[in-house]
OpenMM code with the backbone's topology and positions (N, CA, C; nanometers):
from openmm import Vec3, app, unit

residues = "UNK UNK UNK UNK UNK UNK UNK UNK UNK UNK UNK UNK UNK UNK UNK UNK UNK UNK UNK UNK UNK UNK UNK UNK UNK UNK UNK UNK UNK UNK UNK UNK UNK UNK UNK UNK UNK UNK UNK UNK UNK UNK UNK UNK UNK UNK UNK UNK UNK UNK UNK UNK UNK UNK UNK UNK UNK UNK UNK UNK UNK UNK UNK UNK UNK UNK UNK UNK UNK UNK UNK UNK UNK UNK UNK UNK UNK UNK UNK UNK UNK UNK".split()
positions = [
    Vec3(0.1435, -3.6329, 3.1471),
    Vec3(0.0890, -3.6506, 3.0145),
    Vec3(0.0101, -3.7811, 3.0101),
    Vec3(-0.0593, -3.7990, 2.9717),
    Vec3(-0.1711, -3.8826, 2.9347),
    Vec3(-0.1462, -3.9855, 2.7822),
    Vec3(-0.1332, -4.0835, 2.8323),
    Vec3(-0.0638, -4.2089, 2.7173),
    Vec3(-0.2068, -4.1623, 2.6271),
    Vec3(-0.1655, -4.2012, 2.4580),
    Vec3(-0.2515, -4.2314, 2.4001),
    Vec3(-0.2993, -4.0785, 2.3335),
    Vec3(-0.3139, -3.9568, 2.3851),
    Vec3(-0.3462, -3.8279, 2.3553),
    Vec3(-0.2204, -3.7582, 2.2759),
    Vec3(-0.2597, -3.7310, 2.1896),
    Vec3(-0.1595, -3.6401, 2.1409),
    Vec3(-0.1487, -3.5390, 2.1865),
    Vec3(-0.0052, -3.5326, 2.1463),
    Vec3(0.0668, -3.3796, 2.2599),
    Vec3(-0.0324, -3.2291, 2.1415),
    Vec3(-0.1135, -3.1381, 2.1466),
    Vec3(-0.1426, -3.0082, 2.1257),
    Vec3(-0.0492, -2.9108, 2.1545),
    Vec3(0.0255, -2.8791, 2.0296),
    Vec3(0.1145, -2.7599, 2.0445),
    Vec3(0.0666, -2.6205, 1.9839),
    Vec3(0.0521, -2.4865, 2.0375),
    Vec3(0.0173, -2.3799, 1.9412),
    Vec3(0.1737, -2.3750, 1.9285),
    Vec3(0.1293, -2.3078, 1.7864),
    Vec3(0.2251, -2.2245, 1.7113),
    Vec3(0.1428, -2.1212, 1.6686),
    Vec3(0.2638, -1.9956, 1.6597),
    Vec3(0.1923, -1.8596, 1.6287),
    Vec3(0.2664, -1.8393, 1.5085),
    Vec3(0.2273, -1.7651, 1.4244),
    Vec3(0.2721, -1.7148, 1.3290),
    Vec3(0.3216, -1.6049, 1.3133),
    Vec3(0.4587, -1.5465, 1.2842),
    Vec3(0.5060, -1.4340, 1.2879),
    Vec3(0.4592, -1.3581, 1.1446),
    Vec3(0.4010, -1.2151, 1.1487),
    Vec3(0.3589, -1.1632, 1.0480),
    Vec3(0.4408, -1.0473, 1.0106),
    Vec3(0.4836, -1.0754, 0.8561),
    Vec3(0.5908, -0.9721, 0.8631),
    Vec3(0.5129, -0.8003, 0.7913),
    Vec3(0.5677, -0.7028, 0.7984),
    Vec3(0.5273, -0.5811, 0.7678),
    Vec3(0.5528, -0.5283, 0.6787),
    Vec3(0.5827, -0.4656, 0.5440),
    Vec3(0.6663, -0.4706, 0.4318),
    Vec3(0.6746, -0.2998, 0.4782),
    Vec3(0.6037, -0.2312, 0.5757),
    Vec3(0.6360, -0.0830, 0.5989),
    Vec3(0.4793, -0.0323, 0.6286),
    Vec3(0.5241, 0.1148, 0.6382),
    Vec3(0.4433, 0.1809, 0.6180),
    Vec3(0.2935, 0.1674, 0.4960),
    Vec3(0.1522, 0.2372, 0.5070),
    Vec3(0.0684, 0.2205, 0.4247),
    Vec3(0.1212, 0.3167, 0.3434),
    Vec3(0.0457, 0.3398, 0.2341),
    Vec3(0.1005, 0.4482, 0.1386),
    Vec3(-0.0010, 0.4321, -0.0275),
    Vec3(0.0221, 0.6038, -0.0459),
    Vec3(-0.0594, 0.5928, -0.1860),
    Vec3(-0.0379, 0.5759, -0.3061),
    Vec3(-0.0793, 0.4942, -0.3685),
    Vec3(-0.0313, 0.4191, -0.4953),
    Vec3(-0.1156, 0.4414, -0.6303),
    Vec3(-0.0451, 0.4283, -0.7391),
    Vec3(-0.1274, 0.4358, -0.8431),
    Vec3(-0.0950, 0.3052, -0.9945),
    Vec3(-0.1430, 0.2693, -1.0305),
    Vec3(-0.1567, 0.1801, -1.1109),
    Vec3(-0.0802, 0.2203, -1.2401),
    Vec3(-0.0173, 0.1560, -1.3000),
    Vec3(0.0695, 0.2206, -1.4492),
    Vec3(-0.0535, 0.1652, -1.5436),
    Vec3(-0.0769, 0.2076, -1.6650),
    Vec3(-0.1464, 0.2618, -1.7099),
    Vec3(-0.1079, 0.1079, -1.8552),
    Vec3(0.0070, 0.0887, -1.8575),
    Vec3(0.0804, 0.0148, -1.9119),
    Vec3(0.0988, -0.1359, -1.8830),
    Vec3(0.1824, -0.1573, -1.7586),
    Vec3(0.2398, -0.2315, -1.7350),
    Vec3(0.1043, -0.3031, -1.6277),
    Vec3(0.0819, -0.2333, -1.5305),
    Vec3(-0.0163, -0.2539, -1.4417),
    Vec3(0.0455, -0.2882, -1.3218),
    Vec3(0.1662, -0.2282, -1.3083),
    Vec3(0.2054, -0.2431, -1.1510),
    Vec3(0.1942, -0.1141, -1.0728),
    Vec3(0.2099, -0.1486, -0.9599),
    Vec3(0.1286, -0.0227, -0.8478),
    Vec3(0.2697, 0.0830, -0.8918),
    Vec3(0.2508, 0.2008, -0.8650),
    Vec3(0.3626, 0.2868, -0.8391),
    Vec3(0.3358, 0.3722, -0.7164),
    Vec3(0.4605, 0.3169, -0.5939),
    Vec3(0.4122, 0.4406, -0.4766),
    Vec3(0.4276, 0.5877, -0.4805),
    Vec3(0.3127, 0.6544, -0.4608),
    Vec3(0.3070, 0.8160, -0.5111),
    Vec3(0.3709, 0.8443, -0.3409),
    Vec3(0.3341, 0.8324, -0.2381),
    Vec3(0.3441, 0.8450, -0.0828),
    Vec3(0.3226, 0.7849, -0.0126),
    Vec3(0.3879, 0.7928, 0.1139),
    Vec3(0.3235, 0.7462, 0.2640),
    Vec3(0.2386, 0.8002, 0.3200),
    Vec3(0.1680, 0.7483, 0.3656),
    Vec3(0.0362, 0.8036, 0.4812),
    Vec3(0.0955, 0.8031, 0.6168),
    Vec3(0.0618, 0.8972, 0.6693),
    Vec3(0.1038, 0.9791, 0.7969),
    Vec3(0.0740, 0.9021, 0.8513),
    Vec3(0.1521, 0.8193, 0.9550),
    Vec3(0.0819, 0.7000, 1.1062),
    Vec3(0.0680, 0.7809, 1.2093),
    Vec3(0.1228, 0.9145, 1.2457),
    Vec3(0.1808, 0.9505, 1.3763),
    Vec3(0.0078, 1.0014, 1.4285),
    Vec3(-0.1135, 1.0123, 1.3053),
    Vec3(-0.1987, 1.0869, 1.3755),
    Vec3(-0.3372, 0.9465, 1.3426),
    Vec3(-0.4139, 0.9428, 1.4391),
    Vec3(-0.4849, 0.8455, 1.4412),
    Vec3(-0.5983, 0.8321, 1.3570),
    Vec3(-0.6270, 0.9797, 1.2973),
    Vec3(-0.7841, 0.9385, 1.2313),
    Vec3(-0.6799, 0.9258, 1.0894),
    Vec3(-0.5688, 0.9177, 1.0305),
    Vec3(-0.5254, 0.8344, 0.9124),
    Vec3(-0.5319, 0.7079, 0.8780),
    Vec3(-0.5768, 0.6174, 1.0396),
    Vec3(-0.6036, 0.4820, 1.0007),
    Vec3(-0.7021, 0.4819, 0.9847),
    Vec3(-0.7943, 0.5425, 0.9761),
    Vec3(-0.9444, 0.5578, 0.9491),
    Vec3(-0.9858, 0.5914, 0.8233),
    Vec3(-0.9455, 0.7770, 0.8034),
    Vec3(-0.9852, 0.8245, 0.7506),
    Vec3(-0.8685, 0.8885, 0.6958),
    Vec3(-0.7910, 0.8407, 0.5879),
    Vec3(-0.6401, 0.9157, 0.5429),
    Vec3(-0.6796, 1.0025, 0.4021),
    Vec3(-0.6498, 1.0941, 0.4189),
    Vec3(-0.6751, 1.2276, 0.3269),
    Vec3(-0.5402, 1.2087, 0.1890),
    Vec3(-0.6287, 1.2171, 0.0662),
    Vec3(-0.5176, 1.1439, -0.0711),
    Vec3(-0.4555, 1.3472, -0.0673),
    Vec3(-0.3019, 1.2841, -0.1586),
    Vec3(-0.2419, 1.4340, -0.1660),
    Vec3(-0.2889, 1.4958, -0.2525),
    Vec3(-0.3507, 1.6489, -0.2634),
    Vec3(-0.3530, 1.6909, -0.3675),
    Vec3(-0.2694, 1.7332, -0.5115),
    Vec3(-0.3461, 1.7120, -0.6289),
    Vec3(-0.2711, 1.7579, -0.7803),
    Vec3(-0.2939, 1.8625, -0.7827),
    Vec3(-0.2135, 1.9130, -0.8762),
    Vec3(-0.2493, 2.0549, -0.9644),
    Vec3(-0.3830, 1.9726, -1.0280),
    Vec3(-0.4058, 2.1124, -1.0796),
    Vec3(-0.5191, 2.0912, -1.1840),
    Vec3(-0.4178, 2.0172, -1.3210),
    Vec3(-0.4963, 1.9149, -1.4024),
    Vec3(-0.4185, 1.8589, -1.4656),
    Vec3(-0.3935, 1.7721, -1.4691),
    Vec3(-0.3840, 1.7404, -1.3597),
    Vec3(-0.2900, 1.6072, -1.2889),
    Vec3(-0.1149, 1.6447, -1.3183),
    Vec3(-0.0464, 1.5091, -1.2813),
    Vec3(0.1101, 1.5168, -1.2669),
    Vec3(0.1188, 1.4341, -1.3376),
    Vec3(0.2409, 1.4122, -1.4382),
    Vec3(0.3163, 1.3211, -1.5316),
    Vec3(0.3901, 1.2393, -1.3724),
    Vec3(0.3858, 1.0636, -1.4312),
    Vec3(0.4953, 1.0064, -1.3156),
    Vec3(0.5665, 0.9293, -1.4737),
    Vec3(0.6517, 0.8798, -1.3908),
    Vec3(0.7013, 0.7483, -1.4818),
    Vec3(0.6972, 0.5955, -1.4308),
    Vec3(0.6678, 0.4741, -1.4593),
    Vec3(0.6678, 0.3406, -1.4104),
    Vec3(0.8270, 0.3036, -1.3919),
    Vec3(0.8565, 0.2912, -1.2424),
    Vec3(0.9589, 0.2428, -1.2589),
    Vec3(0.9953, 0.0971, -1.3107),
    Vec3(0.9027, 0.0245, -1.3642),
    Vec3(0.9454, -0.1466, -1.3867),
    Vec3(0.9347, -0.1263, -1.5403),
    Vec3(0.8288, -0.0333, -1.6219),
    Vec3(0.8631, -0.0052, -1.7808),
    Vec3(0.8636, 0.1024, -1.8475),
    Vec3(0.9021, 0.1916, -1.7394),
    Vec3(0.9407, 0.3268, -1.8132),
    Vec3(0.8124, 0.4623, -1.8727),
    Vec3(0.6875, 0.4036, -1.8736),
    Vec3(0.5469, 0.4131, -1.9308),
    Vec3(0.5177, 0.5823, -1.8318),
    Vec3(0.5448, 0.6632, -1.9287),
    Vec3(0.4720, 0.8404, -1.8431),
    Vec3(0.3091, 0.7993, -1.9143),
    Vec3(0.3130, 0.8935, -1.7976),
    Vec3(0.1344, 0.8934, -1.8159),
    Vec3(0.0943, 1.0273, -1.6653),
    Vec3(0.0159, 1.0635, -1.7048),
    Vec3(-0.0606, 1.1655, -1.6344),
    Vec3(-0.1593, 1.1271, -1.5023),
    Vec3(-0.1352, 1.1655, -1.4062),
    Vec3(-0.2366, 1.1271, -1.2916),
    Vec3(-0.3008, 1.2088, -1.2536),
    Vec3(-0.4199, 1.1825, -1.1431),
    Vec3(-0.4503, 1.2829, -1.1135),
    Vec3(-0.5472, 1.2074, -0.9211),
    Vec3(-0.5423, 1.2638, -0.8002),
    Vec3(-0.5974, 1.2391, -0.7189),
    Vec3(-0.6750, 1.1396, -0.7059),
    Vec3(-0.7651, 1.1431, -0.8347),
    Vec3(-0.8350, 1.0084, -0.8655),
    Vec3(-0.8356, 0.8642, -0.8989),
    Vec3(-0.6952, 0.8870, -0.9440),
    Vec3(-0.6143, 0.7550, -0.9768),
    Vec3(-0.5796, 0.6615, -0.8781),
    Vec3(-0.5087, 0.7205, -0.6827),
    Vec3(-0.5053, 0.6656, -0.6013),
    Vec3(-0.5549, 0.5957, -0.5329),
    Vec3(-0.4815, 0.5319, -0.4883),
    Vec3(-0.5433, 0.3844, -0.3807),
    Vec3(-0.4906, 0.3425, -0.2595),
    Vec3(-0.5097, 0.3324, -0.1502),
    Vec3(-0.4679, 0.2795, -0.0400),
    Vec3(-0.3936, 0.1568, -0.0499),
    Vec3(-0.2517, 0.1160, 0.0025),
    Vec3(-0.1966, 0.0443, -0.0542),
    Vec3(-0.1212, 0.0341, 0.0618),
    Vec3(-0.1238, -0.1156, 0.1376),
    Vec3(-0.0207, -0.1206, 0.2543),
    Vec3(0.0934, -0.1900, 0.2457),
] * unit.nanometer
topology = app.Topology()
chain = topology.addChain("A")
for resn in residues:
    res = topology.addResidue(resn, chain)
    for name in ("N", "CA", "C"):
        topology.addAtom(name, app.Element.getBySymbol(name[0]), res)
């Protein structure tokens, strides 16, 4: 070691994963995400190109789990959400 130089250490950063990606929709109310599904990892063009689930016509009633708030969705509402 070399007097006078400071010692250069890396450090890496461990990055944690909270899971799987998955499709989400916004409460209508409250404004927190609600997860509708997971997106399939096992096939590769989903990290690319992941196909949203289909509704009935109509859309689907959910409920917010943090305030209780039904409201109607519909395919269009979703969002990629990891």
């Amino acid at each position: 070691m070399v007097q006078g130089l400071p010692v250069l250490s890396k450090t890496f950063e461990r990055r944690s994963f909270r899971g799987m990606a998955s499709w989400a929709m916004k409460c209508g109310n409250c404004g927190e995400a609600i997860t509708h599904s997971p997106i399939d990892d096992t096939k590769l063009e989903n990290f690319y190109f992941p196909l949203k689930p289909a509704f009935p016509d109509g859309g689907t009633e959910f409920e917010c789990p943090t305030c209780g708030h039904k409201e109607k969705y519909s395919a269009l509402d979703l969002f990629y959400r990891e």
